[in-house]
C-alpha positions in Angstrom: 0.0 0.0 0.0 1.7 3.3 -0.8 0.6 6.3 0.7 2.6 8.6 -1.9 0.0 9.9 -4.8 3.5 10.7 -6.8 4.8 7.1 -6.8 1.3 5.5 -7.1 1.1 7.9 -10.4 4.0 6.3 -11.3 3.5 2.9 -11.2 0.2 3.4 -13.0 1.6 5.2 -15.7 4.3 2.4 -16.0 1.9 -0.4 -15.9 -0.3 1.1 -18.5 2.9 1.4 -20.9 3.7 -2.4 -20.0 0.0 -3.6 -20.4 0.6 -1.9 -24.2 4.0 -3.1 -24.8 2.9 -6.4 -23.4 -0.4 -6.7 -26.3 1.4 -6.1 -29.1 -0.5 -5.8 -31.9 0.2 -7.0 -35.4 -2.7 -5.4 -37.1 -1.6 -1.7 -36.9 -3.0 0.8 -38.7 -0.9 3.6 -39.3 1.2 6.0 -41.8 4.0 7.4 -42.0 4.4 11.0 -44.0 8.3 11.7 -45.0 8.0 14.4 -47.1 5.1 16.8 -45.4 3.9 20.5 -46.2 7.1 22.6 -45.6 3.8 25.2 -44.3 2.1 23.7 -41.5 -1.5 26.1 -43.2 -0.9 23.8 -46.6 -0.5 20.4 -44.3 -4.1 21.2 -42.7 -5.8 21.1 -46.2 -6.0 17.6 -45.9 -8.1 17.5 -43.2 -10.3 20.2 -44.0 -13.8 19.9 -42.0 -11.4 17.3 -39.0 -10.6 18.3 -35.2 -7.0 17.6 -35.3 -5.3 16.9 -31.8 -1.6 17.5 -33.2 1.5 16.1 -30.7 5.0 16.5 -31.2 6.8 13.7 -30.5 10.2 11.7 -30.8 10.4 8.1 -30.6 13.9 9.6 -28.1 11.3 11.2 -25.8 10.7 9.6 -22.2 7.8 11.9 -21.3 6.5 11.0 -24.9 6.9 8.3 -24.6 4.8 8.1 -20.9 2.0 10.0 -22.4 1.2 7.4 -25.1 -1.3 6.1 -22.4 -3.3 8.9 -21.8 -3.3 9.7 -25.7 -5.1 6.4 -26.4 -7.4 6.7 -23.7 -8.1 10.6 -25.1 -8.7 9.5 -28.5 -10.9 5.9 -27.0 -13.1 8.6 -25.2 -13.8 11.2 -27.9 -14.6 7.9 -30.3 -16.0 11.0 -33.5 -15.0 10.0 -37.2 -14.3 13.9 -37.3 -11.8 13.7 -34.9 -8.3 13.2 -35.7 -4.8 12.6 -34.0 -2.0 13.3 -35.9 1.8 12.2 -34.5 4.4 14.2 -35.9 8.1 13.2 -34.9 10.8 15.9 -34.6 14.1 15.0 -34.4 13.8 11.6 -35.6 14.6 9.0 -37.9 12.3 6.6 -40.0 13.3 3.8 -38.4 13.5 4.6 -35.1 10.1 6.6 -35.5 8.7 2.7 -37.3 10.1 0.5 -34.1 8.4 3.0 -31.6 5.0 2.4 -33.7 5.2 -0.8 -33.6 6.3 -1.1 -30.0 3.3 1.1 -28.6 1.2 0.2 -31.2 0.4 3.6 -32.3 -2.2 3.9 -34.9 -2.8 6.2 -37.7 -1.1 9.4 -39.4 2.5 10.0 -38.6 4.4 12.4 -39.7 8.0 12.8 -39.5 9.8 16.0 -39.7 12.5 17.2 -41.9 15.0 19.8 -41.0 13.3 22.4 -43.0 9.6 21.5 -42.3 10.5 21.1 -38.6 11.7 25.2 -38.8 8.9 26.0 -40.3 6.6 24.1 -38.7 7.5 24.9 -34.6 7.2 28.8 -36.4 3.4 28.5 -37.3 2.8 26.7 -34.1 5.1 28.5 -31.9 6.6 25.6 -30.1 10.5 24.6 -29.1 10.6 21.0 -27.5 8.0 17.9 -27.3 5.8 16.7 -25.5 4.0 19.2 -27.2 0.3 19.6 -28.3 -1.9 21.8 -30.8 -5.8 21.3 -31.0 -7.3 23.0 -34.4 -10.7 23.1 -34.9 -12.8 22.8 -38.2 -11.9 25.9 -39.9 -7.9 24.9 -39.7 -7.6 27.9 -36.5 -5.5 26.4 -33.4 -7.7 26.7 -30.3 -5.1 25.9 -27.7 -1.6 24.4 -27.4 0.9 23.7 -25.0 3.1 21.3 -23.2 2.5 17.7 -22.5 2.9 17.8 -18.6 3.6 14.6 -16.8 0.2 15.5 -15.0 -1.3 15.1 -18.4 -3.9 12.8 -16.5 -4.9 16.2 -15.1 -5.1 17.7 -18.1 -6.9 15.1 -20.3 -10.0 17.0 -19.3 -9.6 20.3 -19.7 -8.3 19.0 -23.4 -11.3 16.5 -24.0 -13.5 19.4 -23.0 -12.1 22.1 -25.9 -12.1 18.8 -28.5 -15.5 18.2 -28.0 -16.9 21.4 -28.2 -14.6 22.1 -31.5 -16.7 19.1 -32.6 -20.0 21.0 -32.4 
């Protein structure tokens, strides 16, 4: 029995990443995008009338890597065929970005960086480092963004809260 809310929020974040890693899934669903938009405006074309929830990622990241959990169980909950979430991988390569798909089984679109779209890219968004986030509504505007906090649990809310009604 531990009486520390910190280490118990550990464990359970660690147990969810083992209970993934541990039912591996061979029929993934996903893609990976080498060669994106160099402007992050021309990239959300393709999902014109979609609520994109955006994270930056690397396959490198620990506290990427920990949220992959809580994304799932985001993405289970909101459960809308308008709704979208799109991994995009900074500083990566494409085969460590395909092992770390594969290891947390992480479906759909994937996108992976290149030195010049990554520049351009953290610009339009106006981000530096990952975990990071961006929700965009219908009409291709970002209605909020920030960090990925290890207290994303605690945030999950907040963030299912501004998808849904983006969904409306």
């Amino acid at each position: 029995d531990c009486k520390s809310d910190f280490l118990k929020e550990i464990v359970t974040s660690e147990y969810k990443l083992f209970q993934i890693i541990k039912t591996k899934n061979d029929n993934l669903d996903y893609k990976i995008i080498t060669n994106p938009p160099a402007d992050f405006t021309q990239f959300l074309k393709d999902y014109k009338e979609s609520v994109l929830f955006i994270e930056f990622w690397g396959s490198w990241c620990s506290p990427c890597i920990k949220s992959i959990p809580q994304l799932q169980e985001l993405v289970a909950k909101i459960n809308n065929k308008d709704f979208q979430i799109i991994h995009v991988a900074e500083r990566d390569n494409y085969q460590n970005l395909e092992f770390a798909i594969k290891k947390y089984n992480i479906d759909g679109v994937h996108i992976l960086l290149t030195d010049k779209t990554e520049k351009s890219w953290k610009t339009d968004i106006d981000f530096s480092s990952v975990p990071y986030y961006a929700i965009i509504n219908r009409n291709g505007k970002i209605v909020d963004h920030g960090i990925l906090s290890l207290e994303f649990e605690l945030e999950s809310e907040k963030i299912k809260a501004l998808i849904e009604k983006s969904l409306k």
